[in-house]
C-alpha positions in Angstrom: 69.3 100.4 61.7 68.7 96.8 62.1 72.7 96.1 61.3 73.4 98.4 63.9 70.3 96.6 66.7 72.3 93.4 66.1 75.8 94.4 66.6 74.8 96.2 70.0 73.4 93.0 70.7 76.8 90.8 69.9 78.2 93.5 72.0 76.7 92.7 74.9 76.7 89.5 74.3 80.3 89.0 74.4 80.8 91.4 77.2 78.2 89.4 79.3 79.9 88.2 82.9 81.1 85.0 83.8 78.8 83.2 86.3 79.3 82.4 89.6 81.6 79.3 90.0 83.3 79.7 86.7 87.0 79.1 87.2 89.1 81.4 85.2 93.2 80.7 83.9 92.7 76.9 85.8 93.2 79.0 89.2 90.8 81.6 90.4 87.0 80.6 91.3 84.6 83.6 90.6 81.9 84.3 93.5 80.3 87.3 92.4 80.3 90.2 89.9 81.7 93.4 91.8 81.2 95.9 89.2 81.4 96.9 85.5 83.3 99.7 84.3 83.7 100.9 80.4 86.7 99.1 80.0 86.6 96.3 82.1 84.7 94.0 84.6 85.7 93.1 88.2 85.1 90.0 90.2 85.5 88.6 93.4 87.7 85.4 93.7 90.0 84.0 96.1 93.5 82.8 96.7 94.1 79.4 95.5 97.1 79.2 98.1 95.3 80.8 101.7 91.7 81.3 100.2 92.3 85.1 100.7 89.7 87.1 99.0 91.5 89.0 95.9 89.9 91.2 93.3 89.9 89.8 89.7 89.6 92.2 86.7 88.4 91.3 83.0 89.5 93.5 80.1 86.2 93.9 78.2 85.5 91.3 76.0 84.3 94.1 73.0 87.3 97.2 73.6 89.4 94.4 72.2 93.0 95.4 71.9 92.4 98.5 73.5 90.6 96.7 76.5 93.3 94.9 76.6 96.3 97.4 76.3 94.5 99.3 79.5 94.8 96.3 81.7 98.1 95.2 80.9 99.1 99.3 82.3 97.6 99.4 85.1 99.0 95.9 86.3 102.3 97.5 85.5 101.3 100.4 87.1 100.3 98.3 90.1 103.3 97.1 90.3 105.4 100.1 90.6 103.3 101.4 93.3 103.8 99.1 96.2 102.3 101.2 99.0 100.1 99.4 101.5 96.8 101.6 100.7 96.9 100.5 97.0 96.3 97.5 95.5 98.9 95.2 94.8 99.0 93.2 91.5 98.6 89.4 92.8 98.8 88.0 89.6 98.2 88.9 85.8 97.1 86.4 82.4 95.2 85.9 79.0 92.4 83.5 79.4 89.8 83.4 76.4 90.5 85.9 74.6 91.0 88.6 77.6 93.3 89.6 79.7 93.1 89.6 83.7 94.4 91.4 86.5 94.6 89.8 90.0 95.0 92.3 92.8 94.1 92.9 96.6 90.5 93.0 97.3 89.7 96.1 99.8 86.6 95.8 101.7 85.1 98.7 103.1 82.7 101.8 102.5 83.3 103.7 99.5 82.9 107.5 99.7 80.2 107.2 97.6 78.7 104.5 100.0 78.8 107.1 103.0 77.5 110.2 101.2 74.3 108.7 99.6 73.9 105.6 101.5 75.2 106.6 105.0 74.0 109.7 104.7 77.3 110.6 106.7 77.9 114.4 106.7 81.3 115.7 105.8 81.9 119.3 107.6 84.9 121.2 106.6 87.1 119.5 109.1 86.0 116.2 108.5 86.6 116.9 104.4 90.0 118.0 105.2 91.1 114.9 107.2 89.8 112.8 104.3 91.5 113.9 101.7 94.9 114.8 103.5 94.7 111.4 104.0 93.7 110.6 100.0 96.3 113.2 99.2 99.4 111.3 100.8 98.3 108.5 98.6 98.2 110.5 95.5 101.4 112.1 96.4 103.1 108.5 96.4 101.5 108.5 92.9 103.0 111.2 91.8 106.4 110.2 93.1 106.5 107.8 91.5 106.0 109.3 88.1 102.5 108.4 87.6 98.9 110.0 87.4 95.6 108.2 88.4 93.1 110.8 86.3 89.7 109.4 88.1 89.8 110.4 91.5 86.0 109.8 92.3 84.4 109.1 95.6 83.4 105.3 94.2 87.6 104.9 93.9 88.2 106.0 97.7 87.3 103.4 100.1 87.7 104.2 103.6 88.2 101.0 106.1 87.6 102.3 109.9 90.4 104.6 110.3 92.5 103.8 107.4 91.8 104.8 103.5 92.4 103.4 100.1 93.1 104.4 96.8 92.0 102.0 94.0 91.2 101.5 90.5 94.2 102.3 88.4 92.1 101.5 85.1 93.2 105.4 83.3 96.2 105.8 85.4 99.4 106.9 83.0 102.6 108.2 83.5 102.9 112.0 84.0 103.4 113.4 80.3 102.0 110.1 78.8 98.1 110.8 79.5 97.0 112.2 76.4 97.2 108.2 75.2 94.4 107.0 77.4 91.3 106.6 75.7 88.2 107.8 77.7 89.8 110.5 80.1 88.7 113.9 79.7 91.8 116.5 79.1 92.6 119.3 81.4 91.5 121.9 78.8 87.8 120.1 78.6 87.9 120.4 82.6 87.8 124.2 82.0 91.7 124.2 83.5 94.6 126.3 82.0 96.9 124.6 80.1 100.5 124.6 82.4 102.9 121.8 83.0 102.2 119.0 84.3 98.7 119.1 83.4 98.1 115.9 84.3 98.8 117.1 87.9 96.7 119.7 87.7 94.1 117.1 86.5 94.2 115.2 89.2 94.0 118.1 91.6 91.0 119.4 89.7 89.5 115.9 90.5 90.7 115.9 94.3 88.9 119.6 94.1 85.5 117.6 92.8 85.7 115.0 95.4 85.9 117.8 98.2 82.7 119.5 97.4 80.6 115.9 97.2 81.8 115.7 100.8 81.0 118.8 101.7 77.1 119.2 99.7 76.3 116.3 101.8 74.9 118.5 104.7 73.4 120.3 102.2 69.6 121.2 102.1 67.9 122.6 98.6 66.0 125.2 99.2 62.3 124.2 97.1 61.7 125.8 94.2 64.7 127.4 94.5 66.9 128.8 91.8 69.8 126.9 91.0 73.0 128.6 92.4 77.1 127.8 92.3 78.8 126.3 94.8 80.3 129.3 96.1 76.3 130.6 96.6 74.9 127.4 98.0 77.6 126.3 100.8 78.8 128.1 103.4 82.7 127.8 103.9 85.1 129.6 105.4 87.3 132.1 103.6 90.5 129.3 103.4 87.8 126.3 102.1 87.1 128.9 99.6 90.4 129.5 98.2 91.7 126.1 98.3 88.9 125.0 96.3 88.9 127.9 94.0 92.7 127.0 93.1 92.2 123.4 92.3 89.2 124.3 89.9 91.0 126.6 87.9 88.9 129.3 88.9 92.2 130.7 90.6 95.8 130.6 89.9 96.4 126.6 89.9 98.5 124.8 92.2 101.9 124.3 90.8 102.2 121.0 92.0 101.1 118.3 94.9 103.0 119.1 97.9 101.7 123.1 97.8 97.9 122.2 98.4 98.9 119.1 100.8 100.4 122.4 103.1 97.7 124.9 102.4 95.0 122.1 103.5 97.0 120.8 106.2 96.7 124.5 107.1 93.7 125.1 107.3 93.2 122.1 108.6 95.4 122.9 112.2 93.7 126.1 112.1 89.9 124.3 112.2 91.3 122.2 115.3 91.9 125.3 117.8 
């Protein structure tokens, strides 16, 4: 027990953050800690050419070769996707014993920032702009033979009009995602098992993200029974069918471009 006390401890020890003003690979300056993820911890730096702020991403000290395996991906994954609402790999190196990922810093609100901090409400309208607008993002994913697999509201930052997709951390390519360590498998979703299931994944996560947005106008009742989704919101008969599909609980979409017409859809029809 005590073995196991003290290697949590050199665990953490080694995975504990540069500080402020460190300067990493002779080049990048950190000013702050941005967040911590299970395989990786992001900073914010700055250009050494125009002083532009830039994300800068740490392979976790501890995941070791693994850690390190993820990063060098996704900065090849970055690379591939050159679309101007993703992230663009600035720069990548090893530097003690890690490797890091320099890539475009997006300021902004995440989703999760609006629902739980904002407070902002998401009607059925105002759910379907947002992720028609995610979805053209995660169609250019697809297109380019790729899957992100953690479509969350913390990885969707929306910047006044405009919307970003980021963290590429678990991102594979389509029929390669059963190697990433840490992402959960469409048959542990609950989904059927069809091809490309990693599409499907992601579409079962795009499904997720949908119903945050739309519980935020949501109002428990006290001491009331717990109820599904379908029980506790109130959506129209098309919300209910497009959400049903990309949870599995109905006939799956076969593929991206199918739900991006049946939202858009719906979406025209909500306008009139």
């Amino acid at each position: 027990m005590a073995f196991e006390r003290w290697r949590g401890f050199i665990r953490a020890w080694r995975d504990y953050p540069f500080p402020e003003g460190a300067v990493i690979g002779g080049n990048y300056t950190i000013e702050a800690l941005l967040g911590e993820g299970s395989y990786g911890l992001t900073y914010l730096t700055r250009s050494p050419e125009d002083g532009t702020p830039l994300a800068l991403k740490q392979s976790r000290p501890s995941k070791k070769a693994v850690g390190r395996a993820m990063l060098a991906r996704e900065s090849t994954i970055l690379r591939v996707m050159e679309h101007p609402n993703i992230p663009a790999c600035r720069d990548y190196f090893e530097y003690k014993g890690s490797n890091w990922l320099v890539t475009d810093y997006i300021a902004g609100k995440t989703l999760e920032d609006l629902i739980f901090d904002e407070r902002i409400v998401y009607g059925e309208r105002e759910c379907l702009a947002t992720t028609l607008k995610l979805m053209e993002r995660v169609a250019h994913v697809h297109s380019r033979g790729y899957v992100h697999l953690d479509l969350r509201i913390p990885n969707v930052i929306l910047q006044n009009e405009d919307l970003y997709l980021i963290d590429f951390g678990l991102a594979a390519k389509i029929g390669e995602a059963d190697t990433v360590p840490g992402r959960l498998k469409p048959r542990e979703k609950g989904l059927p098992e069809h091809r490309p299931p990693e599409i499907t994944s992601d579409l079962y996560d795009v499904g997720q993200l949908m119903l945050f947005m739309l519980y935020s106008g949501y109002k428990p009742v006290r001491g009331g029974a717990e109820r599904s989704w379908r029980e506790e919101l109130e959506l129209s008969s098309g919300m209910l069918q497009i959400l049903s599909r990309l949870l599995g609980e109905q006939e799956t979409y076969p593929d991206t471009a199918v739900f991006i017409r049946e939202a858009g859809e719906l979406y025209k029809s909500l306008l009139r």
